[in-house]
N, C-alpha and C positions, 0 to 999 in steps of 0.2 A: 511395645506393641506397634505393629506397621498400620497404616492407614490401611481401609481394607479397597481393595481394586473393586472393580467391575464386574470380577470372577462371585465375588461376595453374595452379589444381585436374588433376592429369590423372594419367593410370595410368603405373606405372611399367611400360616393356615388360621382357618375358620378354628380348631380345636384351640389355638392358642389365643383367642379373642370370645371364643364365646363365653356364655353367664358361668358356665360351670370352669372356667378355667381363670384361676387369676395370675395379675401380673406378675411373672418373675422375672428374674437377670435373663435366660437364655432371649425371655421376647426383647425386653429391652434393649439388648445384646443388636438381636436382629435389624430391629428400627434403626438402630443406629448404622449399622451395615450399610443397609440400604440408603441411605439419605444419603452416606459418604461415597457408597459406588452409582448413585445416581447425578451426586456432583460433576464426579469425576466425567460420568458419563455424558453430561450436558456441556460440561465447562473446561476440559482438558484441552489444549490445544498439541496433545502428544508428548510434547518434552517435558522428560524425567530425566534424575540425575541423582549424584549422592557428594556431599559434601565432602572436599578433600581440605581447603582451607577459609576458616570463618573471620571475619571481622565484625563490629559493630552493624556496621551499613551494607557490608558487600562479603558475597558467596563467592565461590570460588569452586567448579568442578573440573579441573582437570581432566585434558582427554576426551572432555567431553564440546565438540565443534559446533560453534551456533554462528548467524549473522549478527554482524555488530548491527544494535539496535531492533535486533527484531521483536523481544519483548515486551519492550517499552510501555507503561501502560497497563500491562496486563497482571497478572495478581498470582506473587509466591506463596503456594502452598507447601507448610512442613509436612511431611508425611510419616513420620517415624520421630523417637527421642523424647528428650524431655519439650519441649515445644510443639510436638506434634498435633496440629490441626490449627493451628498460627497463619493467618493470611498478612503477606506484605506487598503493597503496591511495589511495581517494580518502573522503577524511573531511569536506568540507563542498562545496554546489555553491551559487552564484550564480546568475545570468540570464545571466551572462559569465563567470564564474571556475569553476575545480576547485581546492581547496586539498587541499594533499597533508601534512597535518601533521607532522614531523618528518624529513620527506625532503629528499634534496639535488639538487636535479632543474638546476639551474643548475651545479652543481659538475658532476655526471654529462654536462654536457652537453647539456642542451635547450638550445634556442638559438630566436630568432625565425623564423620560416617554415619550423618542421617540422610535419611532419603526426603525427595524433592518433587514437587510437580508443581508446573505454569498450567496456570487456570489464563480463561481470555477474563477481561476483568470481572471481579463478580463484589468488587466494592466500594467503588467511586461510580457507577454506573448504574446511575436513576432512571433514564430516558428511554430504556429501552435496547433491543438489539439491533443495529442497523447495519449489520458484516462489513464491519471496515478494517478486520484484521484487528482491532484492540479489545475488542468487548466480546466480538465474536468473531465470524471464522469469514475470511474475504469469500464471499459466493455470488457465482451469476446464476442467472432466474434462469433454469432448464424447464424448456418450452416440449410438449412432445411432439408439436408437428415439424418433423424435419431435422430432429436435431439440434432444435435454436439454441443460443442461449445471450447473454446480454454483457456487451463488452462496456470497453472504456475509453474515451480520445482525452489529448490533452494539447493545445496550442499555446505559449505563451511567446510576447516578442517585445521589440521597441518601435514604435512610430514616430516619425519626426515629423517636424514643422509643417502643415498639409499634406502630408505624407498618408499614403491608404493601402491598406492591407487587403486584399483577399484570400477566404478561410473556408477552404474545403474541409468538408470532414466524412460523412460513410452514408453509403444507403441505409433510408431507417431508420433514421435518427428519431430519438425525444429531443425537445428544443433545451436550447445548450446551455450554462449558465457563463455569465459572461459578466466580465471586471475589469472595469479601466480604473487606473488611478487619476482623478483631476484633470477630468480633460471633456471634450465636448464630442462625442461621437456621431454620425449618424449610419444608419443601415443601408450601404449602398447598392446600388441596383446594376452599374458598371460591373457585370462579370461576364467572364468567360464561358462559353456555352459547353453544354456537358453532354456526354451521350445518355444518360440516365436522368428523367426526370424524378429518379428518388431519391439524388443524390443532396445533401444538405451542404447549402453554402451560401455565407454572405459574407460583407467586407466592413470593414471598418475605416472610418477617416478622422484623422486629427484638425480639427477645423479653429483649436485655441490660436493659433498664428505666435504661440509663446516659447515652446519648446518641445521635446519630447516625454512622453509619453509611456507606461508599461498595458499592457493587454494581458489577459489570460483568458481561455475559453474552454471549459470542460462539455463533456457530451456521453452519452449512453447511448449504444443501438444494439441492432437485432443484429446477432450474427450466426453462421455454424463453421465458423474456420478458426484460430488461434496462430497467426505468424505475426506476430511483434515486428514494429515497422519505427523507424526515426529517420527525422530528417530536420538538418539544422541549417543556417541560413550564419556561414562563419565572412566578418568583417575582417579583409585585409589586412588593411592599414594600422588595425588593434587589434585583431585576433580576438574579439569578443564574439563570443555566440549572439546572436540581437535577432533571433525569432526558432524556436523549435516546433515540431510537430511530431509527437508521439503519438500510438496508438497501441491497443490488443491486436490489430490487423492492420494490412496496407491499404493506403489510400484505393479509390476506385481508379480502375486501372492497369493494376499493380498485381492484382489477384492472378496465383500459378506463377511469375516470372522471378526470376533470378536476377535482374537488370531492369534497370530504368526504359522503359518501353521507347521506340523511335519518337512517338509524341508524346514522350516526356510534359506532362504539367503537374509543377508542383503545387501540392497540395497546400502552400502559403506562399504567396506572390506579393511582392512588395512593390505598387504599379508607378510611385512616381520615384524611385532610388534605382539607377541605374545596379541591372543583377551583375555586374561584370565586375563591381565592387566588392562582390561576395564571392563566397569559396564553399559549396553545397557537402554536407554531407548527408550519405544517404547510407542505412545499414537495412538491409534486408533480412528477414528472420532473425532479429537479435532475441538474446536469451528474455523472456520471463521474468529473470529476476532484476536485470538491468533496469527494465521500467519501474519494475516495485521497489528497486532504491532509490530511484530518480523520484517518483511521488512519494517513500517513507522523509528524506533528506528533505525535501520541498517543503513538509508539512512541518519538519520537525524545524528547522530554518526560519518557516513564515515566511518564503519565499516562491517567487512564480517560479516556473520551471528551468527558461532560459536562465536566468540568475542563478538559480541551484547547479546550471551545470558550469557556468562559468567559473564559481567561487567553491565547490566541492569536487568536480569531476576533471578531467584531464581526457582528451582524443588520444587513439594510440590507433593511427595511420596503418600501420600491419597486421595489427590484431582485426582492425577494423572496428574497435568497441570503445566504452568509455568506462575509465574506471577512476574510481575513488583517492582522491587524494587524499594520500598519510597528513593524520592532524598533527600541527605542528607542536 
């Protein structure tokens, strides 16, 4: 018997509850229905599938195309067979596989040609639902005046010995959360003037006199546009990335253009390291998903961003984008 879908959904009548009616299978039946097409309903993040090859730990649906790692976290529902209604965390995804690290999903009974559904977690997940893509469903806060809705920036880089950073980030902002590793910061007041006094920005200084430094600065704001925006701050001499600025949308500025405006200012300025050292790159409308591999990879790493892109990603100059380096 197959799990029952969504389609299942229906009220329980008054005749089947009231004094004169007692319990039988078909209500029992029902209840059950419902709880399963309410799960489904609450906790499905879409993908379905069907079992073509089983192992202990790790599923297998052929034919059937996912992003590596996009699961991660979230929770295998058996739908069908001798294990049907069987929840397995899932700890690593393929293009074609779920692995389920430590589970016995062949012992329990999955078997070739059962069917399959990813829940966002619904069992390691005490806390609550905070839409981060693993427990539930990534969402911005849709505002009704005007179409708002609530995006996401992310800055990470290196600071060297007295070395200072300034950090644009969007009109609107919530104040930002911000991470140095072992180092003495302060809030600098040396910036550059803006045409928008709603524009959020401050700078950072390395004032240990010891060494360098990592940064990372995340941010929320109001937005109603969606064009994915990077820019990275690439070192000559090493070819290291050593400061990124991503966003949901482009710097202020930047908004409507195709091109880096004639008064070009970048949104991360690095005031005492000669820029002529460095080699910018700048992608205008990049895809959507490039940033949410860039922060899946990050988190799943432990890694700030510029790190994640130097040691997982690779530039590709023509394409103009960065893509994922085959693990070795």
């Amino acid at each position: 018997m197959a799990f029952f879908s969504i389609a299942g959904l229906r009220t329980i009548l008054t005749t089947e509850t009231d004094a004169d009616s007692p319990g039988s299978q078909e209500l029992l039946d029902q209840i059950r229905e419902n709880l399963e097409a309410l799960l489904l309903l609450g906790f499905a993040d879409g993908f379905t599938g069907t079992v073509t090859v089983i192992a202990e730990v790790t599923l297998t649906h052929a034919g059937a195309a996912q992003t590596v790692d996009e699961h991660n976290g979230r929770t295998l529902l058996i739908t069908s067979g001798g294990a049907i209604g069987n929840m397995y965390t899932i700890d690593d995804t393929t293009a074609q596989t779920l692995v389920c690290t430590g589970d016995t999903l062949v012992t329990d009974g999955v078997a070739v040609g059962d069917t399959f559904a990813v829940l966002y977690d619904v069992k390691n997940n005490l806390d609550g639902h905070d839409h981060n893509g693993v427990n539930s469903k990534e969402l911005g806060i849709a505002l009704k005046a005007g179409g708002l809705n609530t995006a996401t920036g992310t800055t990470s880089g290196t600071i060297g010995i007295d070395a200072e950073v300034n950090i644009t980030m969007q009109d609107y902002c919530f104040f930002p959360r911000i991470e140095v590793s072992d180092m003495l910061v302060v809030v600098s007041g040396n910036l550059t003037p803006e045409t928008s006094v709603y524009v959020g920005k401050f700078g950072l200084h390395n004032t240990d006199g010891i060494g360098q430094h990592n940064y990372e600065v995340d941010w929320r704001y109001m937005t109603a546009t969606d064009e994915p925006f990077i820019y990275a701050l690439v070192r000559k001499s090493t070819g290291d990335i050593e400061g990124v600025w991503m966003c949901d949308d482009p710097p202020p500025g930047y908004w409507g253009s195709n091109e880096p405006p004639e008064d070009f200012v970048p949104p991360i300025q690095l005031l005492t390291e000669q820029i002529a050292d460095f080699d910018e790159i700048i992608l205008f409308k990049c895809k959507q998903k490039l940033l949410g591999d860039i922060r899946k990879e990050s988190k799943k790493q432990g890694k700030k961003a510029h790190k994640t892109l130097n040691d997982h990603f690779e530039y590709d100059p023509i394409k103009k984008t960065f893509n994922k380096k085959l693990e070795a």
